[in-house]
Structures are given as C-alpha cells and as structure tokens.
C-alpha positions in Angstrom: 0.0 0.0 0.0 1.3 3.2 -1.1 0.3 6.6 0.1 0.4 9.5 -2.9 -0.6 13.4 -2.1 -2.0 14.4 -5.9 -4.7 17.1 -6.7 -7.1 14.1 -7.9 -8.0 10.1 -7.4 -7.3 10.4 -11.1 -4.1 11.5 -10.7 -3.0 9.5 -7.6 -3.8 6.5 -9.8 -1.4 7.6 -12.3 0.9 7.8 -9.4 0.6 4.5 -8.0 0.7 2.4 -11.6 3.9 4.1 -12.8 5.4 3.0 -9.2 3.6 -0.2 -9.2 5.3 -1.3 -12.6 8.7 0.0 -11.8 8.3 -2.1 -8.5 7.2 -5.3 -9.8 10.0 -5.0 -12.5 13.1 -4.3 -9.6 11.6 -7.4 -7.8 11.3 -9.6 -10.8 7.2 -9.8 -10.8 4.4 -8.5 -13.2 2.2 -5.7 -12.6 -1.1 -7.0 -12.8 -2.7 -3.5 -13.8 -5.1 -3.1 -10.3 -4.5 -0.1 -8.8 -7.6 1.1 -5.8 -7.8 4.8 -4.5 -8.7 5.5 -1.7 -9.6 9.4 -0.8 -8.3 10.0 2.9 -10.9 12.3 5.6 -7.8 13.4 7.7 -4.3 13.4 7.5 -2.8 10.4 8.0 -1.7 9.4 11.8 -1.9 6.9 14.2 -4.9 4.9 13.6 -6.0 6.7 10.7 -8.3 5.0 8.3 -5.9 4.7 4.8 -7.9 1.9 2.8 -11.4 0.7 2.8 -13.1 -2.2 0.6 -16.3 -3.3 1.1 -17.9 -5.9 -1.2 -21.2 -7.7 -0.4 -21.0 -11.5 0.3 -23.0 -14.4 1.0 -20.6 -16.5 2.5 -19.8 -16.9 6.4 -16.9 -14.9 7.8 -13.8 -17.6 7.7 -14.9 -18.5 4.2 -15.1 -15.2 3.1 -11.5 -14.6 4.7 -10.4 -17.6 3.0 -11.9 -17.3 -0.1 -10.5 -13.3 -0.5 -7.5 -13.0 2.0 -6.2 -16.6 3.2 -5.7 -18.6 -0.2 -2.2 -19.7 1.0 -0.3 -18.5 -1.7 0.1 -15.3 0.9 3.7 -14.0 1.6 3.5 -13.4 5.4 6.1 -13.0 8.3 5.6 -13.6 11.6 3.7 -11.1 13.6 5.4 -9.3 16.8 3.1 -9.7 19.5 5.1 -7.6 21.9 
C-alpha cells in the first residue's frame, strides 16, 4: 500500500501504476494493472483509516477470509506480539 498526495484520485492513480510497474519489474514480478484509490478524511496518523473495501457477500466470515484473503499463496512474516 502506497500513500500518494495528488490534486485528484485520477491523478494518484497515475501515481501508483507508474510506481507499481517500476516495482514489480526491480523485484522480478508483473504488474497486474489493479491499482484502488482511496480518498483520505484526515491526514494520515496513528490509527487513521488509509484503505477501505467493502464488497457484499453471501458467504460466512472464515470462508469469506479464506476465499478473498487466506488462499495460502500469501507472503506473510511472523507477527510481533510484543
């Protein structure tokens, strides 16, 4: 997730594809040509809302989790619970 400061979504997309592009191609992958805006309230801080998606779904919580966001084909590390 990247965070752009442009005069319009329009132009924020711009933003992000050039960058996403030139970032897939230094770490050897493809750009799949999704980019998502996202039009921040506030400025940005701690705990401020950066993304949002909402899609309407049928299925029950863990399936909708693994259906959209746990395939296994992730690239996680561990998480610090300190």
């Amino acid at each position: 997730m990247t965070l752009w400061c442009a005069p319009s979504m329009t132009d924020a997309v711009v933003l992000a594809e050039m960058e996403a592009g030139d970032y897939a191609a230094t770490v050897g992958g493809d750009y799949t040509g999704l980019a998502q805006a996202y039009a921040l309230v506030e400025e940005p801080g701690h705990g401020a809302e950066v993304f949002s998606l909402m899609r309407d779904s049928d299925l029950a919580a863990d399936a909708y989790l693994d259906r959209f966001f746990d395939t296994g084909d992730e690239r996680q590390g561990e998480i610090d619970s300190q």
